[in-house]
Backbone as CSV, one residue per row, in Angstrom:
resi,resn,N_x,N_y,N_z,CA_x,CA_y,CA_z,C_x,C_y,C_z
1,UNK,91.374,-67.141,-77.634,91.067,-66.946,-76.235,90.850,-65.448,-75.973
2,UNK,89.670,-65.162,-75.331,89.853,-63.404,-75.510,90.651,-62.562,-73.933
3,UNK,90.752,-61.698,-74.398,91.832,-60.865,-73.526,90.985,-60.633,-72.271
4,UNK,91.405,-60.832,-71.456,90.933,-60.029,-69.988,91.520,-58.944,-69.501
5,UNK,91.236,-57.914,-68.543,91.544,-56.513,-68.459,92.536,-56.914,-66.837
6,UNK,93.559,-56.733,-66.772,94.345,-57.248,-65.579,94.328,-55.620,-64.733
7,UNK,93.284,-56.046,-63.436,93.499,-54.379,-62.270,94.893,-54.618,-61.709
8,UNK,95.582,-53.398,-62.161,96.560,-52.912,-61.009,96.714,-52.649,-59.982
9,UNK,96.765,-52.996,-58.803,96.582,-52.247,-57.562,97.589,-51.125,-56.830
10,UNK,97.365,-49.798,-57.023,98.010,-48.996,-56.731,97.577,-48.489,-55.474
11,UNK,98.358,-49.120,-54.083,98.127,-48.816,-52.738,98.132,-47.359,-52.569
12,UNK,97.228,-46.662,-51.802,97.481,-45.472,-51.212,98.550,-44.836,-50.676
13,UNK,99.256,-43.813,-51.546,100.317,-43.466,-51.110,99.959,-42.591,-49.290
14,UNK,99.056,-41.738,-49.351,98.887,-40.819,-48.300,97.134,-40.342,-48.016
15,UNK,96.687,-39.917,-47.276,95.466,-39.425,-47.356,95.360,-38.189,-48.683
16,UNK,96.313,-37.685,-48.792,96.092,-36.352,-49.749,95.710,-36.488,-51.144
17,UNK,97.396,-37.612,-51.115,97.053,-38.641,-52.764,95.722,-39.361,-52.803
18,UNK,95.435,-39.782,-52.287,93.826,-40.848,-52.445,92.945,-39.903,-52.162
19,UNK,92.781,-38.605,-51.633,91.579,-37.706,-52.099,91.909,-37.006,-53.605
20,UNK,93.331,-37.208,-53.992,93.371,-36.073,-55.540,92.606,-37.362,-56.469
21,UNK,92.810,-38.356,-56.462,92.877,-39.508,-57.241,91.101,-39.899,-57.086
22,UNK,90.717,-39.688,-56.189,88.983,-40.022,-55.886,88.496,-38.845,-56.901
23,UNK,88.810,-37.594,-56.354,88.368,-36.398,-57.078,88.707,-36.210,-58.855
24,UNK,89.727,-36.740,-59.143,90.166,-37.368,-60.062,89.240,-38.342,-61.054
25,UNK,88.692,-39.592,-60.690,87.350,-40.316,-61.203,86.216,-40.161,-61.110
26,UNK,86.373,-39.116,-60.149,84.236,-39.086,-59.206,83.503,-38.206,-60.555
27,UNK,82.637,-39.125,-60.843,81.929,-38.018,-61.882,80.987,-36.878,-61.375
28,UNK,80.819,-37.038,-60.161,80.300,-35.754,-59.554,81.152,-34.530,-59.545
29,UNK,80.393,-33.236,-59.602,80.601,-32.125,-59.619,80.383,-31.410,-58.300
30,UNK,79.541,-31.910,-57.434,79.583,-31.198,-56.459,79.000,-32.259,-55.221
31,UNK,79.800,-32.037,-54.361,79.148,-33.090,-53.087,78.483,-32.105,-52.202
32,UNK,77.276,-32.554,-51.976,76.432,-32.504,-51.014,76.582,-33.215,-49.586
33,UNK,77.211,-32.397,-48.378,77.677,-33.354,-47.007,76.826,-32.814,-46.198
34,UNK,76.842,-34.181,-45.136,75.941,-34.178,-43.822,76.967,-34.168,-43.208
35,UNK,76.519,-33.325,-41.817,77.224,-33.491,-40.523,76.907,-33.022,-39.018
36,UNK,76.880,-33.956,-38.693,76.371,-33.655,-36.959,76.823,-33.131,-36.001
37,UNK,76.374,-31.998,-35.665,77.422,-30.987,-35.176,75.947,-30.324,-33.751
38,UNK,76.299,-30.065,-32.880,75.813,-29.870,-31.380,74.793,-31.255,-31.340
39,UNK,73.209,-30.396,-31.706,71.871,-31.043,-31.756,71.655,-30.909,-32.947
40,UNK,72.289,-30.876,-33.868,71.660,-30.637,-35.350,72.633,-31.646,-36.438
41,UNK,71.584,-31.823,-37.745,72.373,-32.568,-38.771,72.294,-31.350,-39.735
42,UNK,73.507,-31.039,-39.920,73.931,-30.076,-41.199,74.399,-30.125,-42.523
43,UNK,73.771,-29.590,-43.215,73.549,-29.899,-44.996,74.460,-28.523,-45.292
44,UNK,75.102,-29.085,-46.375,76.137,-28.238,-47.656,76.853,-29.022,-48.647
45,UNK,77.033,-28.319,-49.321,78.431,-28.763,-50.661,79.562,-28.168,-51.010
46,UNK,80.495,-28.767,-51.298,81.348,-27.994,-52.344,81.380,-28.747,-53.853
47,UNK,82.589,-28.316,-53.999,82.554,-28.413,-55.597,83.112,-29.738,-55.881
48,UNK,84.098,-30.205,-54.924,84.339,-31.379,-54.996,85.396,-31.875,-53.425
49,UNK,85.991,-33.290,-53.281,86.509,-33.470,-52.032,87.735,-32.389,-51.469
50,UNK,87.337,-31.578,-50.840,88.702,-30.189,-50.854,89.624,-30.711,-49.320
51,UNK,90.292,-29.900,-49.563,91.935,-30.488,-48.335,90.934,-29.776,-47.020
52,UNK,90.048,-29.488,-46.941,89.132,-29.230,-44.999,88.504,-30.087,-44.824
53,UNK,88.557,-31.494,-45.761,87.263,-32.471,-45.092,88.207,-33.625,-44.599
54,UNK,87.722,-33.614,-43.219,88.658,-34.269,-42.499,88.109,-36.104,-42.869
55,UNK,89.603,-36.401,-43.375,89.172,-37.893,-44.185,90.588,-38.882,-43.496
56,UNK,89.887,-39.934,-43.233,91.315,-40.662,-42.651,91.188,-41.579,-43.489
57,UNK,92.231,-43.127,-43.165,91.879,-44.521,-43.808,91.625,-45.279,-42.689
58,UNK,90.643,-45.874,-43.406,90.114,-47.049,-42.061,90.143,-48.155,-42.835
59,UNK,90.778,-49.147,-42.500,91.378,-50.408,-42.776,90.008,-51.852,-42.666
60,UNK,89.704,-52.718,-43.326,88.599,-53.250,-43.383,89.023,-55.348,-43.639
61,UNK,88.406,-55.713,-43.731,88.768,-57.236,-43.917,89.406,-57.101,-45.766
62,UNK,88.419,-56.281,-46.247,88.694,-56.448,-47.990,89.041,-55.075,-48.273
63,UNK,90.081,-54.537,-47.139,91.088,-53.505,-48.009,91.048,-52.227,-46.913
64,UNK,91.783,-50.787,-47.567,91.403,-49.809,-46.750,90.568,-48.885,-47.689
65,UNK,90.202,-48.208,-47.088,88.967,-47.012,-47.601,89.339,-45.717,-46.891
66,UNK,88.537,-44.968,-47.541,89.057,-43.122,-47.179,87.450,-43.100,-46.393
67,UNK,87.421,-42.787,-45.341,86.437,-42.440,-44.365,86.379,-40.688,-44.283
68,UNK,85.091,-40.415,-43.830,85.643,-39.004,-43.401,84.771,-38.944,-42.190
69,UNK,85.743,-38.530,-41.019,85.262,-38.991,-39.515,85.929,-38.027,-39.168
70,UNK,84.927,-37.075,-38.969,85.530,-35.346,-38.239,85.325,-35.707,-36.209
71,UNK,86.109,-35.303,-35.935,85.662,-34.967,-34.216,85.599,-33.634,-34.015
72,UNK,84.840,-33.308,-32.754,83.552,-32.197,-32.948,84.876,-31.156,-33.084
73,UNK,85.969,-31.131,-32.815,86.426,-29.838,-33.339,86.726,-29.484,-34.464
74,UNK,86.804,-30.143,-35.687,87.086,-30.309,-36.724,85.300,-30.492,-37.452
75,UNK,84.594,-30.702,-37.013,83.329,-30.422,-37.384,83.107,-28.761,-37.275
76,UNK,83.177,-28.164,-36.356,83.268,-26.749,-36.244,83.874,-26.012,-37.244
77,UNK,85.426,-26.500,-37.143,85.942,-25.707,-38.085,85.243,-26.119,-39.444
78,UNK,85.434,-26.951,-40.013,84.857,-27.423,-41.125,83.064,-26.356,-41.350
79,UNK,82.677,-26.481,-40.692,81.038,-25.596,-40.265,81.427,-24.391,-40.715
80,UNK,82.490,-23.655,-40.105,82.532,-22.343,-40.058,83.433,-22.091,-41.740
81,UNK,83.992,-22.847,-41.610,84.708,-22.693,-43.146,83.753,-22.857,-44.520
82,UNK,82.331,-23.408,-44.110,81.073,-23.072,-45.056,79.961,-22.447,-44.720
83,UNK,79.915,-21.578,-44.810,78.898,-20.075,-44.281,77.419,-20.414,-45.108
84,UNK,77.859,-21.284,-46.240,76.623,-21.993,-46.415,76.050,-22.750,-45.604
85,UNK,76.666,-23.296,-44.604,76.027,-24.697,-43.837,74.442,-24.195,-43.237
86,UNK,73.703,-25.317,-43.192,72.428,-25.006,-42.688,71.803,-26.269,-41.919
87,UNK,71.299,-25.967,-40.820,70.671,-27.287,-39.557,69.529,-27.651,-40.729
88,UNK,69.423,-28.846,-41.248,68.424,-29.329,-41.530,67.152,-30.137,-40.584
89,UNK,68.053,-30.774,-39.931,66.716,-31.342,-38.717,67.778,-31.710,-37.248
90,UNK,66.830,-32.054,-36.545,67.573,-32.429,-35.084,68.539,-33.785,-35.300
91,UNK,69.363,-33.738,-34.729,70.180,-35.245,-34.838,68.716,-36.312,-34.184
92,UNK,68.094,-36.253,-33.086,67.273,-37.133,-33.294,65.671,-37.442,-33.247
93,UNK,65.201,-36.558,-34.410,64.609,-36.634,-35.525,65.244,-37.408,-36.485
94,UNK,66.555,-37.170,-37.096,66.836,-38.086,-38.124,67.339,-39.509,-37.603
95,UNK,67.521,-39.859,-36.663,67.788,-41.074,-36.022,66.058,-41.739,-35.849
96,UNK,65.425,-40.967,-35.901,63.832,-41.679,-35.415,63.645,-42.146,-37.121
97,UNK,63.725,-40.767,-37.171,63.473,-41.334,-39.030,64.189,-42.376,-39.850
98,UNK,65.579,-42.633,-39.140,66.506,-43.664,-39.669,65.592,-45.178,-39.365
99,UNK,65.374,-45.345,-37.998,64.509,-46.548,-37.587,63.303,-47.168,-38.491
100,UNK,62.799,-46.548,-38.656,62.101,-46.076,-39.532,61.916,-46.712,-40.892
101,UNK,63.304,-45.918,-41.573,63.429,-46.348,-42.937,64.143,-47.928,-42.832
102,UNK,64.812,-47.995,-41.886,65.800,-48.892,-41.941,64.817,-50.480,-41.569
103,UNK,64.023,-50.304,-40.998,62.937,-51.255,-40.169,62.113,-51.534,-42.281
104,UNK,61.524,-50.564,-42.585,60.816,-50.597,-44.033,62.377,-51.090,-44.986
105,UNK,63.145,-50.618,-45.562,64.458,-50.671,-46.300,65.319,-51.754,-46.367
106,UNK,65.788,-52.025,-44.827,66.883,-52.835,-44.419,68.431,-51.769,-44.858
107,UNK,68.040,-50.961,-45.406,69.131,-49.823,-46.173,69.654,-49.070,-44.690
108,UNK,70.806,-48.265,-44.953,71.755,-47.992,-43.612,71.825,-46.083,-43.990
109,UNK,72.350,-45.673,-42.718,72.129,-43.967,-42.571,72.454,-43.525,-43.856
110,UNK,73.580,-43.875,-44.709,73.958,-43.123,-46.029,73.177,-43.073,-46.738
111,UNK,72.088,-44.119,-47.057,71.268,-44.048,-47.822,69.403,-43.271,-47.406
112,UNK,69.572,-43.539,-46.180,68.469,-42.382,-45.647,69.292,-40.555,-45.815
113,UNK,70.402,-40.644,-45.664,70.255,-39.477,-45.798,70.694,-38.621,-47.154
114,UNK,70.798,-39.868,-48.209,70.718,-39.971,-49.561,69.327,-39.152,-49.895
115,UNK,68.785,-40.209,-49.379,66.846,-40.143,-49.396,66.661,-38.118,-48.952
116,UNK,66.838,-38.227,-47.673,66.355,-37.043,-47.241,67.149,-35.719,-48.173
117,UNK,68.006,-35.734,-48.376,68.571,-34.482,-49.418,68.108,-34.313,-50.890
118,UNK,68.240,-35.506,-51.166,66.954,-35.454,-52.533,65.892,-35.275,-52.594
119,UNK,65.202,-35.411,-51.622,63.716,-35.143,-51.123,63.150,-33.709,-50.573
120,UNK,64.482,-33.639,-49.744,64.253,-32.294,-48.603,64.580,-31.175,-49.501
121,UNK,65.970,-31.271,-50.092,66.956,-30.390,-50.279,67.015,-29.894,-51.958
122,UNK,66.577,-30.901,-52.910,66.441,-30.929,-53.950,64.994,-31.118,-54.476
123,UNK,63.891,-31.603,-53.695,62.821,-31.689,-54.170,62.395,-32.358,-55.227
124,UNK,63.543,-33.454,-55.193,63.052,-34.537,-56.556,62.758,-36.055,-55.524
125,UNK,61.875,-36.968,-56.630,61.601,-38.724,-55.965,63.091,-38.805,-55.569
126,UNK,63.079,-39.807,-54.779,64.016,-40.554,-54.186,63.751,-41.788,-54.944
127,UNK,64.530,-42.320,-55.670,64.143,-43.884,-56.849,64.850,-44.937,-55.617
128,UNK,65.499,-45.036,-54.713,65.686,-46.222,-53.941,67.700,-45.763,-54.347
129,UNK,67.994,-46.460,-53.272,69.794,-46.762,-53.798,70.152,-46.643,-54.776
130,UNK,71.177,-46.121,-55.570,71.920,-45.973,-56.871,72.924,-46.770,-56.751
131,UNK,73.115,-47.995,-57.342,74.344,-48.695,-57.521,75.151,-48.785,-58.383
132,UNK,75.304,-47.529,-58.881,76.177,-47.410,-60.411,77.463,-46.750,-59.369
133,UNK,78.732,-47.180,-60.036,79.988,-46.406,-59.782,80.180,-45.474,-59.625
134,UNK,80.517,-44.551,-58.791,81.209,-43.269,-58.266,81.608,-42.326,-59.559
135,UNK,82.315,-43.151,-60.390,83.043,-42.605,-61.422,81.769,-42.819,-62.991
136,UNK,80.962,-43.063,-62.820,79.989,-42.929,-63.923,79.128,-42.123,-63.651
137,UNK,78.958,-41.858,-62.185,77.356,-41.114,-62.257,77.398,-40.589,-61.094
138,UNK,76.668,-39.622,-60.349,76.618,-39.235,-59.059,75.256,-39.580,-58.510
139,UNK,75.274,-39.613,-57.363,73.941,-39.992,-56.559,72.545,-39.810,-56.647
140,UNK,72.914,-38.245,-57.312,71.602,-37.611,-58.032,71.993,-36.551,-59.035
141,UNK,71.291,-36.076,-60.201,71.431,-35.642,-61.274,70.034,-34.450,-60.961
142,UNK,70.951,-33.045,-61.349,69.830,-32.268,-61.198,70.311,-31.309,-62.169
143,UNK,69.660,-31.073,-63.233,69.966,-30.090,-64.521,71.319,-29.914,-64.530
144,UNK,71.498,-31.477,-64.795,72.716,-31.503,-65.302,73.901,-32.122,-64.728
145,UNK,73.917,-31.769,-63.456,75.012,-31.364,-62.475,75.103,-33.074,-61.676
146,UNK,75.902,-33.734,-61.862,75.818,-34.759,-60.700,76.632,-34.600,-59.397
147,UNK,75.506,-34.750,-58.526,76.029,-34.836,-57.111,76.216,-35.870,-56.391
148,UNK,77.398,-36.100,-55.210,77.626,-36.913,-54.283,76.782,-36.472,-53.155
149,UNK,76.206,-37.519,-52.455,75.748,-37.084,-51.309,76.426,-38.144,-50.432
150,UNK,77.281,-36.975,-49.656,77.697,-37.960,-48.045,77.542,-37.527,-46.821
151,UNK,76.634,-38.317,-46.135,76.240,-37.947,-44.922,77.378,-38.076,-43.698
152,UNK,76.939,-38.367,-42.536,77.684,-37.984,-41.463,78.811,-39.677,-41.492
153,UNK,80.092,-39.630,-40.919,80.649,-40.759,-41.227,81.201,-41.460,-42.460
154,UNK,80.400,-41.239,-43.996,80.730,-41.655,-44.819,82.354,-41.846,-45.363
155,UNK,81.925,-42.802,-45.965,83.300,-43.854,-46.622,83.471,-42.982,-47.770
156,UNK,84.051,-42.521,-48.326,84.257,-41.954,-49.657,83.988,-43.212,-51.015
157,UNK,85.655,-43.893,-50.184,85.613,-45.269,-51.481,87.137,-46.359,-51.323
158,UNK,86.893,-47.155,-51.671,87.815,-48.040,-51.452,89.483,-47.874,-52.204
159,UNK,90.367,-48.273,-51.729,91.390,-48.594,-52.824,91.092,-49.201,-53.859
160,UNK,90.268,-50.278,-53.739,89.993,-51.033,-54.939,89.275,-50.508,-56.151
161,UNK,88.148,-50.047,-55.106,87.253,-49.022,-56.212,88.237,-47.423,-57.200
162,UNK,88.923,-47.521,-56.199,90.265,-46.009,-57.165,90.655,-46.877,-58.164
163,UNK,91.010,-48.024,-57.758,91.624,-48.567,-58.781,91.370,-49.652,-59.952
164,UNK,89.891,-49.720,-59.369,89.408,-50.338,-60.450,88.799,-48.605,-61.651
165,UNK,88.461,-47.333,-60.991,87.898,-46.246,-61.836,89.038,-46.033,-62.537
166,UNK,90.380,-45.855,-61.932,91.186,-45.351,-62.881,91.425,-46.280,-64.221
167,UNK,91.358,-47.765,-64.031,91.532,-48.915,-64.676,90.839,-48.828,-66.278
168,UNK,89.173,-48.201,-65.494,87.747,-48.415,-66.530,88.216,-47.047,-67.567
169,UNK,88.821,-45.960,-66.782,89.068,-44.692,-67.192,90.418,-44.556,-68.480
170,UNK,90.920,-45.475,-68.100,92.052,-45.293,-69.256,91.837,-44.997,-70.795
């Protein structure tokens, strides 16, 4: 009879623990974030999920997940704490453009603004959605380097998904 791989489920101790533990499997090197801040959607990265990105848990039918849902004061600070940040387009411009893709796609804002940073920001095709794991690959690959891209709102990742990467990772 052959062996099956039994997931552990190791509940989220705290927001802090479930960002070391994401950062921990994410095979990305550097995230690329959106965020909507006055009239503008704003593009930057760091190196990976750091203790200023304001991330809560939001609780779901099939589990909880690490969200990161700044309110505008914590968007500011967060802004000012990357001197890199830069207005890429109007908040709605990219909402026209969301209609748009989403009307052609059926695909949702993360993945338009997947689209637009690879396109805009990196200057490579956009191949459609990446559905490979967090912990194998990043969103986009650019000499070398894999990146996360999370736009405004984004989910980081599930409990399940931590715990199925750490599982695959052993």
């Amino acid at each position: 009879m052959p062996r099956t791989k039994t997931l552990i489920l190791v509940p989220f101790a705290d927001v802090a623990d479930s960002v070391d533990r994401y950062n921990a499997v994410n095979a990305a090197t550097l995230t690329a974030w959106g965020v909507t801040y006055g009239s503008s959607l704003w593009f930057f990265t760091t190196d990976h999920v750091t203790a200023d990105v304001p991330v809560k848990y939001e609780t779901t039918p099939r589990g909880r997940k690490l969200r990161v849902d700044p309110n505008t004061e914590q968007k500011k600070v967060w802004l000012d704490a990357h001197p890199d940040a830069q207005p890429i387009m109007t908040i709605e411009a990219f909402e026209q453009g969301f209609k748009l893709f989403k009307a052609q796609t059926g695909l949702n804002r993360g993945d338009y603004f997947e689209k637009l940073v690879t396109e805009l920001i990196y200057g490579q095709k956009w191949h459609g959605k990446n559905s490979d794991k967090f912990w194998r690959t990043g969103d986009l690959v650019v000499d070398g380097v894999h990146i996360s891209i999370k736009g405004p709102r984004a989910a980081l990742c599930s409990e399940t998904a931590i715990n199925q990467a750490e599982s695959e990772l052993k």
